[in-house]
N, CA and C atoms as a LAMMPS dump frame, in Angstrom:
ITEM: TIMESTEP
0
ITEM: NUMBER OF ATOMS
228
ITEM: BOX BOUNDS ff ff ff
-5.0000000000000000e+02 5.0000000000000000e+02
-5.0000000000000000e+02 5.0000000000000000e+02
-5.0000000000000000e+02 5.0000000000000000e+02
ITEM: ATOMS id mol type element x y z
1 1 1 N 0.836 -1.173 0
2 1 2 C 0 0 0
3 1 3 C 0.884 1.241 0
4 2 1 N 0.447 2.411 -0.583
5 2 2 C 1.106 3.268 -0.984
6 2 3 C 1.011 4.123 0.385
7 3 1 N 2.602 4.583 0.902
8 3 2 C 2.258 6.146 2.522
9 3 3 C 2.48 7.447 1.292
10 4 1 N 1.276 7.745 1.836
11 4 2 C 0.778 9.086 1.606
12 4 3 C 1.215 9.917 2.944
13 5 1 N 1.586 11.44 2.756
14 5 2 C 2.272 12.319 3.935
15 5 3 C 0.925 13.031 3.686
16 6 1 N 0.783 14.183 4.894
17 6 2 C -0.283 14.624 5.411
18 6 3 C -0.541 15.843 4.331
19 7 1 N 0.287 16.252 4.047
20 7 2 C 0.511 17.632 2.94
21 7 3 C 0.37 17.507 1.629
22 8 1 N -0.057 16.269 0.726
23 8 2 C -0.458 15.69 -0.454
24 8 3 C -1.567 16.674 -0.492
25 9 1 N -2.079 17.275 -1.625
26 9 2 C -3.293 18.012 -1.939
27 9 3 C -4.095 16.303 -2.579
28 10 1 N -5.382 16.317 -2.013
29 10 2 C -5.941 15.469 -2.522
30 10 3 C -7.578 15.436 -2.902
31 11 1 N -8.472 14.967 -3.448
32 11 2 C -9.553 14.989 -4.387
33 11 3 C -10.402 15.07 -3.217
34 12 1 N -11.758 15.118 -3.377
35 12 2 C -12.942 14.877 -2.192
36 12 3 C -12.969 13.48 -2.097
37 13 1 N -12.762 12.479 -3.195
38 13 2 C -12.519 11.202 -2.924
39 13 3 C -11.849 10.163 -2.66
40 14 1 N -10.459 11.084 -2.614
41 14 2 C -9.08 10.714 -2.364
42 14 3 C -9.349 11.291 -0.63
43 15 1 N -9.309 12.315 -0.05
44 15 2 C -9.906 12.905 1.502
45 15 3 C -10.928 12.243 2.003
46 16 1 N -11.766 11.572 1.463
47 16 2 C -12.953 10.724 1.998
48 16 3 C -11.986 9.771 2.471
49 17 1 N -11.881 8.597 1.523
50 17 2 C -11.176 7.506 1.723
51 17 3 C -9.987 7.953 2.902
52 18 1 N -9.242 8.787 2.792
53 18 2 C -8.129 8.714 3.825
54 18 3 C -9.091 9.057 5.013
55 19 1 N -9.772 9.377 5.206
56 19 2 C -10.622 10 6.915
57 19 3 C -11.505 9.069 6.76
58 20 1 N -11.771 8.092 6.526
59 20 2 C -12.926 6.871 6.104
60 20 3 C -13.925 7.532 6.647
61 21 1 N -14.607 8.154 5.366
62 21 2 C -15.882 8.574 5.274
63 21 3 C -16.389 8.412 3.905
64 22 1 N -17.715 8.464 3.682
65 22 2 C -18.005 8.598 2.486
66 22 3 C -18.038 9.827 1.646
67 23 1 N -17.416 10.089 0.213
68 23 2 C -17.258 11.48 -0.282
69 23 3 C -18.708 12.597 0.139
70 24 1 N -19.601 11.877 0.434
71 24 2 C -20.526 13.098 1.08
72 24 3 C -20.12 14.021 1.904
73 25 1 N -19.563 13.189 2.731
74 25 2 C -18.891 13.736 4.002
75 25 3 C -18.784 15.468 3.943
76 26 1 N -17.523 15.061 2.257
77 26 2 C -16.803 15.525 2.588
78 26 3 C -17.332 16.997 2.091
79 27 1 N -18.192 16.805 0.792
80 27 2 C -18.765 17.728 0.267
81 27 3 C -19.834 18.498 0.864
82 28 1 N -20.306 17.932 2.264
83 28 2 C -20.843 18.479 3.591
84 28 3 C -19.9 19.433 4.381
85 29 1 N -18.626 19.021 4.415
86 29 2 C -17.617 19.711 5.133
87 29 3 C -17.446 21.246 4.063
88 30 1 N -17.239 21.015 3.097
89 30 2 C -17.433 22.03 2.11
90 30 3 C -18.011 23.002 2.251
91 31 1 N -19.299 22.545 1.771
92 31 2 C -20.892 23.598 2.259
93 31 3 C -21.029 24.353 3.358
94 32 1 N -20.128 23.56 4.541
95 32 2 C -20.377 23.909 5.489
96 32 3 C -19.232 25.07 6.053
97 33 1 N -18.239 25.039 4.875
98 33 2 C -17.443 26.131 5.255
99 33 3 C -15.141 25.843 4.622
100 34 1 N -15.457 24.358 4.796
101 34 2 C -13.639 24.091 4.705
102 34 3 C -13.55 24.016 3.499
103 35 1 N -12.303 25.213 3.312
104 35 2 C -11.591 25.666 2.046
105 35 3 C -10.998 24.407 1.363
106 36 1 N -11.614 24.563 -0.099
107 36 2 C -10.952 23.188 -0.712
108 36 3 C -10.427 24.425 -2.416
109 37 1 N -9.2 25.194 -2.151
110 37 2 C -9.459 25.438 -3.452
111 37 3 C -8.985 25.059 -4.418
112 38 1 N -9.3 25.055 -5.423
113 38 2 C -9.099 24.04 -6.818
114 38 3 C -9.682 22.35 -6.101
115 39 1 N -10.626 22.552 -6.013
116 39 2 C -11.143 20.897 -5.189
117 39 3 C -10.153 20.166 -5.159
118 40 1 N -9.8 20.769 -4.123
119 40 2 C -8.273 20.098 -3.103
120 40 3 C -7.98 20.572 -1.896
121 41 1 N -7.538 19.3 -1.474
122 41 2 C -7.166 19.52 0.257
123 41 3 C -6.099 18.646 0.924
124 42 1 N -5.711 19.044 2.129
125 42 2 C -4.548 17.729 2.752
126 42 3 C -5.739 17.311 3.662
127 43 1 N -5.233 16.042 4.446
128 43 2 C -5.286 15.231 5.589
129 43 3 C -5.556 16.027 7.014
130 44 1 N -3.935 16.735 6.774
131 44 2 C -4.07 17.616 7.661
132 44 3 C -4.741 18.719 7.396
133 45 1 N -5.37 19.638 6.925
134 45 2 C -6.217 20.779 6.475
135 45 3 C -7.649 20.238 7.255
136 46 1 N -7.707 19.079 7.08
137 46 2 C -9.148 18.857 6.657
138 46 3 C -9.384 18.665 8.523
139 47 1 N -8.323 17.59 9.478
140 47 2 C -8.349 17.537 10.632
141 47 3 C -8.38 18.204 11.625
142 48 1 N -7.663 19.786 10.941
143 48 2 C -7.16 21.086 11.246
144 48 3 C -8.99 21.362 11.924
145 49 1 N -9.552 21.314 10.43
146 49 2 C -10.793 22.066 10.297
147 49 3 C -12.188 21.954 11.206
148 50 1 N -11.44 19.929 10.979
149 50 2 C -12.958 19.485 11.898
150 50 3 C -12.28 19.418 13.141
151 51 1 N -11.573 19.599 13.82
152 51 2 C -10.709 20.149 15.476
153 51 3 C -11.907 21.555 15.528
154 52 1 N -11.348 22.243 14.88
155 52 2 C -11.773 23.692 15.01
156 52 3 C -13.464 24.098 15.182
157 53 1 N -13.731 22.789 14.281
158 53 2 C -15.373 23.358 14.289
159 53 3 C -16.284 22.405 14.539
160 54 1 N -16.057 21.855 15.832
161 54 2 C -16.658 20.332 16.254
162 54 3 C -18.311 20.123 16.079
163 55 1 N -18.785 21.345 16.051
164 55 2 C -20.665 20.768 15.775
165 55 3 C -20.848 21.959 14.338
166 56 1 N -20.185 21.437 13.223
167 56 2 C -20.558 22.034 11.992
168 56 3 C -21.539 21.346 11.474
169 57 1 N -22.013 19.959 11.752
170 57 2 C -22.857 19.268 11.407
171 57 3 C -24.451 19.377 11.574
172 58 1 N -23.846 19.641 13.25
173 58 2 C -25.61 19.973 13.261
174 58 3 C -25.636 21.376 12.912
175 59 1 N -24.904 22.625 12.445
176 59 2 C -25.289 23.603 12.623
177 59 3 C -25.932 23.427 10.967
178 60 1 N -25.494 23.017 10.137
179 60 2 C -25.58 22.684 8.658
180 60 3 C -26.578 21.983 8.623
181 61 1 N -27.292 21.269 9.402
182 61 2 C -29.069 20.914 9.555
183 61 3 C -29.666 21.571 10.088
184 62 1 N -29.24 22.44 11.385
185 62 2 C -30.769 23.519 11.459
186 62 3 C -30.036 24.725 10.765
187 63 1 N -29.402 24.614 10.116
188 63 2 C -29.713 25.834 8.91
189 63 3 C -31.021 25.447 7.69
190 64 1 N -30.314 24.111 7.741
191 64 2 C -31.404 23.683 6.269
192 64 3 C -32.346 23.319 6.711
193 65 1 N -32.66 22.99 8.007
194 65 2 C -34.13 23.192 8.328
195 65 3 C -35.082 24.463 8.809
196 66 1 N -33.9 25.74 8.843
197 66 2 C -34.604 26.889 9.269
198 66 3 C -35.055 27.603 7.442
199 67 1 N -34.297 26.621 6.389
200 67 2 C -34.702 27.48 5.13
201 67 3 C -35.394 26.867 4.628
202 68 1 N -36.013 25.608 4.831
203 68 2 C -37.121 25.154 4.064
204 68 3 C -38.544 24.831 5.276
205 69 1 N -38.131 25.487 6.385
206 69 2 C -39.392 25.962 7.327
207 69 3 C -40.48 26.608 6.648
208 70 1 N -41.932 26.239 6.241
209 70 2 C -42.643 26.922 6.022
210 70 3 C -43.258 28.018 7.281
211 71 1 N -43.077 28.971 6.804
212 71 2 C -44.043 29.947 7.831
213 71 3 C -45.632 30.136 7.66
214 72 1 N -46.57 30.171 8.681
215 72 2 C -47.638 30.289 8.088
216 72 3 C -48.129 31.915 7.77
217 73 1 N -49.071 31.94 6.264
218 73 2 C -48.99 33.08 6.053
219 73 3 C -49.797 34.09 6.663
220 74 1 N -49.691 35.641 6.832
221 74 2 C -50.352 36.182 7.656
222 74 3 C -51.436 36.337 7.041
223 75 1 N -52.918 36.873 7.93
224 75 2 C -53.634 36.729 7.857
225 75 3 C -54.329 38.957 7.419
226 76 1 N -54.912 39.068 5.976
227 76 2 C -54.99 40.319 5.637
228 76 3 C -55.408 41.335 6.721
C-alpha cells in the first residue's frame, strides 16, 4: 500500500477515503465552510478544520431546516 504524507493536496474522494468517510462527508464539510481550493485539500487541512469546528454538522441541519421551514402566512 502506498504512505501518503499529510501535505499531499488530494480529491474529495481521495480525503474521503483517507478520513474513512463517504465522499458526502466531505462535500458536507465544504458547504459547510472548509476551504478546498481548486477541489483540493490535505489530511491535515481537513483535521485542522474538523478540530476547530466540532458541531458544523448539526449547525448545517438547522440551517437547512430553518430554510425550508414553512411559515404560516399572515392573515390580511
Amino acid at each position: 500500500m502506498l504512505k501518503h504524507n499529510d501535505t499531499q493536496l488530494l480529491t474529495v474522494k481521495e480525503l474521503a477515503w483517507r478520513l474513512n468517510r463517504h465522499p458526502n462527508y466531505v462535500y458536507r464539510m465544504k458547504k459547510a465552510g472548509f476551504p478546498m481550493p481548486g477541489y483540493r485539500s490535505t489530511v491535515e487541512a481537513a483535521l485542522k478544520w474538523l478540530e476547530e469546528n466540532p458541531g458544523w454538522s448539526r449547525t448545517l441541519d438547522h440551517a437547512k431546516m430553518r430554510a425550508t421551514k414553512k411559515l404560516p402566512r399572515r392573515s390580511p
